[in-house]
N, C-alpha and C positions, 0 to 999 in steps of 0.2 A: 504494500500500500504506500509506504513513504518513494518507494521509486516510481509510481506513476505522481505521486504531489512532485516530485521535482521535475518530470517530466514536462506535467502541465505546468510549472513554475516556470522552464525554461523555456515553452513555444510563448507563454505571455509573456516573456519579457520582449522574444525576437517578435511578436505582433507589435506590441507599443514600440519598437526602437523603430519599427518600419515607416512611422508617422514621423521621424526625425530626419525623414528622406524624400519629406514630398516634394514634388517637383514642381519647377516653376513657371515654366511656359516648353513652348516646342519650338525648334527649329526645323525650318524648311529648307530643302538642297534642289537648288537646280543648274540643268548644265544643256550645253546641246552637242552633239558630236554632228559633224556637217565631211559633205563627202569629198570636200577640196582635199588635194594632195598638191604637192610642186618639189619639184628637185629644187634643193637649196643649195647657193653657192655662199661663200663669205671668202670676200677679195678674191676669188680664183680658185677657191679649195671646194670642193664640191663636198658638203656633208653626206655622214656624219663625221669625217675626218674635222680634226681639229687644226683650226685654223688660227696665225696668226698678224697681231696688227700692231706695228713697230713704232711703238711713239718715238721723238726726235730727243736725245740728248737735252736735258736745261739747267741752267743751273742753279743750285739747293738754295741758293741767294735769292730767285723768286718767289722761290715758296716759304717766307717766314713769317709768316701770319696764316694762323688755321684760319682753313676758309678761302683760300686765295688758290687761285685755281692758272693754271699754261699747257703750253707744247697739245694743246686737243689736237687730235686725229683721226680723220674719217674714215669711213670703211662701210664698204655697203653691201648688204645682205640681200643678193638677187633672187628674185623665185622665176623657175621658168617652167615649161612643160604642164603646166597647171592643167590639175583636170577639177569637176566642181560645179557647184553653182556662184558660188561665193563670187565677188566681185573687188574686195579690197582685202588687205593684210597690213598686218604688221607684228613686229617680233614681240615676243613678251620676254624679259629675263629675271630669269627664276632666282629664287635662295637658296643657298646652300651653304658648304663652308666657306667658302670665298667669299661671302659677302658680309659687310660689317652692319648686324641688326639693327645697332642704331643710327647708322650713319645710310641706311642703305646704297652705300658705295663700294668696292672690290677693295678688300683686304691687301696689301703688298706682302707676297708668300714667301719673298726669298726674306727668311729666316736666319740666314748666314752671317756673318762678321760682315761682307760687302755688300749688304743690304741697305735701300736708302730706308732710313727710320722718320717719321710721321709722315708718312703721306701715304693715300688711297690712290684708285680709279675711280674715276666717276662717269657714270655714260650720260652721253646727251644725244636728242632726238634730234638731227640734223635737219630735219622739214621745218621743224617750229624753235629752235633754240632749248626748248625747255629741258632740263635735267633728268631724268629716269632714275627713280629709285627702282634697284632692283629687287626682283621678292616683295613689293609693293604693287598690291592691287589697283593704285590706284593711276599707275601707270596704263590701266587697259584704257580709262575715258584721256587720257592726258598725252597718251602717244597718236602722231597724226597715223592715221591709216590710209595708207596706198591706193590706187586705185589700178587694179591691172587692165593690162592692152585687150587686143583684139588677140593676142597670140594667147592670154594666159598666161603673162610675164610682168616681173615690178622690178624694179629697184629699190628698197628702203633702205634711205641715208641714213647711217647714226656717227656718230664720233663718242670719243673717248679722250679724257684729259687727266691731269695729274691735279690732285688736289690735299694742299698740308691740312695737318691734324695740328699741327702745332710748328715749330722752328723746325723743318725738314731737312735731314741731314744726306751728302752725297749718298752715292750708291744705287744697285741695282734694283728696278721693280719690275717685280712678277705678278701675274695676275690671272682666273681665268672666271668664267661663269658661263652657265649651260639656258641656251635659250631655246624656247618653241615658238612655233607662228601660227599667229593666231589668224584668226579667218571673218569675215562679213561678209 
């Protein structure tokens, strides 16, 4: 008899703990998957290979105040062969470990003694000037979107610049992040 009291002793207590867990609203998920495809090129490297875009030497002397930004370089991510209904595109770039959470700008990876210290990459959408946080959503309404040809092909401009976190010091930066193309 005393092991069924404890028994019921224990599902009442896990009933009342269950009221300590009501929940508070619902979220809703939506998404669309669309039938556009396009061979993607970046500067001549046809993905998915990795491809790279070589900013210009500058020196640690302009970048001494965080926030100050040089040497941008562009680089454009061509779609061609496109099949679909879709009509425009543009690149989304994602988070990951490269990118710095708060700063949503690319981390500099070289890690090494000849690594330049304070300073990021930071992308810019070369259609409108504006900056791209990357891994930021809200780059989907704030990036311009392309409009493709009669062939089913784009060009979308972006660049990429150097930007100090603080007193930037000589040295090498490295940098990479993983993008998909988004579709309308």
């Amino acid at each position: 008899m005393k092991s069924q009291a404890r028994i019921f002793a224990v599902l009442l207590a896990a009933a009342a703990t269950q009221s300590a867990f009501a929940s508070d609203g619902t979220i809703n998920f939506a998404g669309e998957l669309v039938d556009s495809t396009c061979t993607v090129t970046v500067n001549g490297v046809v993905g998915p290979a990795a491809a790279l875009v070589q900013l210009p030497k500058v020196s640690a002397a302009q970048l001494k105040t965080a926030g100050t930004v040089a040497g941008q370089t562009g680089f454009n991510i061509t779609l061609s062969a496109c099949t679909g209904t879709s009509t425009k595109a543009a690149a989304f770039f994602e988070s990951g470990g490269g990118v710095n959470p708060l700063t949503s700008n690319l981390f500099n990876s070289d890690l090494t003694a000849g690594g330049a210290k304070n300073v990021e990459l930071q992308l810019v959408d070369a259609s409108n000037g504006k900056v791209i946080k990357a891994g930021d959503f809200s780059q989907v309404a704030n990036t311009f979107k392309v409009t493709k040809d009669a062939a089913g092909s784009t060009i979308l401009p972006y660049a990429v610049q150097y930007i100090s976190t603080g007193i930037a010091s000589a040295g090498l930066v490295k940098s990479a992040v993983t993008y998909s193309i988004t579709y309308e």
